[in-house]
KOLGU-124962 format. One line per 4 residues: for each residue x, y, z of C-alpha. Coordinates in nm, 3 decimals. Layout:
REM residues N
X:Y:Z ~ ...
This chain:
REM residues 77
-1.485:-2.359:1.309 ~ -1.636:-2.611:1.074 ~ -1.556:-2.905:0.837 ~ -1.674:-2.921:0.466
-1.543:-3.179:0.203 ~ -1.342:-3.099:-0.099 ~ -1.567:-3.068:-0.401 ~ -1.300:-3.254:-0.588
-1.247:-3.541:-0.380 ~ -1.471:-3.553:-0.095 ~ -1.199:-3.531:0.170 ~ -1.247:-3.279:0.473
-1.096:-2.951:0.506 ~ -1.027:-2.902:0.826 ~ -1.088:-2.582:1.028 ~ -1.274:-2.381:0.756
-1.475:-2.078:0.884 ~ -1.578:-1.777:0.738 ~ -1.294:-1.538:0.828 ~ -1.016:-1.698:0.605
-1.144:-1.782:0.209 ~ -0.895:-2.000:0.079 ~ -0.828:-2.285:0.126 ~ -0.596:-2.613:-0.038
-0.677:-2.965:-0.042 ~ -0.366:-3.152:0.038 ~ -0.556:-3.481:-0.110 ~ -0.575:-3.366:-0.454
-0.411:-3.032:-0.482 ~ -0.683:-2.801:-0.581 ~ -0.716:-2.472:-0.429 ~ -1.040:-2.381:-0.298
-1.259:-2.075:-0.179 ~ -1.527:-2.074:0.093 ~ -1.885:-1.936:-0.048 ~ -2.170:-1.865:0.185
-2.538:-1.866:0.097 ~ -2.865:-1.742:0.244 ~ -3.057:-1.992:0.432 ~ -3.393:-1.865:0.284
-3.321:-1.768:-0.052 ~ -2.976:-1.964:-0.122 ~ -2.816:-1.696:-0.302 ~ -2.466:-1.597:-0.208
-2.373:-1.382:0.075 ~ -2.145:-1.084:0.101 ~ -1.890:-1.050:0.385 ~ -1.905:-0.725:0.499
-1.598:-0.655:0.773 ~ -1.518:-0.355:0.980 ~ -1.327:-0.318:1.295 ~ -1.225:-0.628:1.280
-1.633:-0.761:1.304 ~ -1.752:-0.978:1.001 ~ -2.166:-0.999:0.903 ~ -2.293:-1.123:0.667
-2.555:-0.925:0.401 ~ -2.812:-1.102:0.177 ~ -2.905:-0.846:-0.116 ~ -3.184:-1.034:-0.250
-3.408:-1.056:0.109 ~ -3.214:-0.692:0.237 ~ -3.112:-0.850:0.532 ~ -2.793:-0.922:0.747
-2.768:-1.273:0.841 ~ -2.592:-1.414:1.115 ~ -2.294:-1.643:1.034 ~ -2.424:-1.967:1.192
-2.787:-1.959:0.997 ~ -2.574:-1.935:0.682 ~ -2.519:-2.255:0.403 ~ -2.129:-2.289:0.352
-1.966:-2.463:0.075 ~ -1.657:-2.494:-0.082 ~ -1.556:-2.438:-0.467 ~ -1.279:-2.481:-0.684
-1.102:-2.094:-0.725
């Protein structure tokens, strides 16, 4: 689990992590969706889930990337 701050108001969202992608602010109300980019090349990853297992693919470098070298933030939806 991790903490990241509204983009709205800066308050923290509590218990984000990749596996659920919504999220609301209870501060100011907006609604929110988790994004996660590539630590080398910053562009956005796809979640790939199967089994109930969750990677993480980067199509610009071709490569899976593990979920803790990945750069979470949060955006308005």
């Amino acid at each position: 689990m991790m903490s990241l701050t509204c983009p709205k108001c800066g308050q923290a969202i509590e218990n984000a992590g990749i596996q659920k992608k919504n999220y609301h602010c209870d501060s100011c109300g907006s609604d929110l969706k988790i994004q996660a980019a590539c630590d080398k090349c910053g562009e956005t990853l796809e979640l790939l889930q199967a089994c109930g297992a969750a990677n993480l693919w980067c199509n610009n470098c071709n490569e899976l990337k593990s979920k803790s070298s990945a750069i979470y933030s949060l955006h308005q939806s």
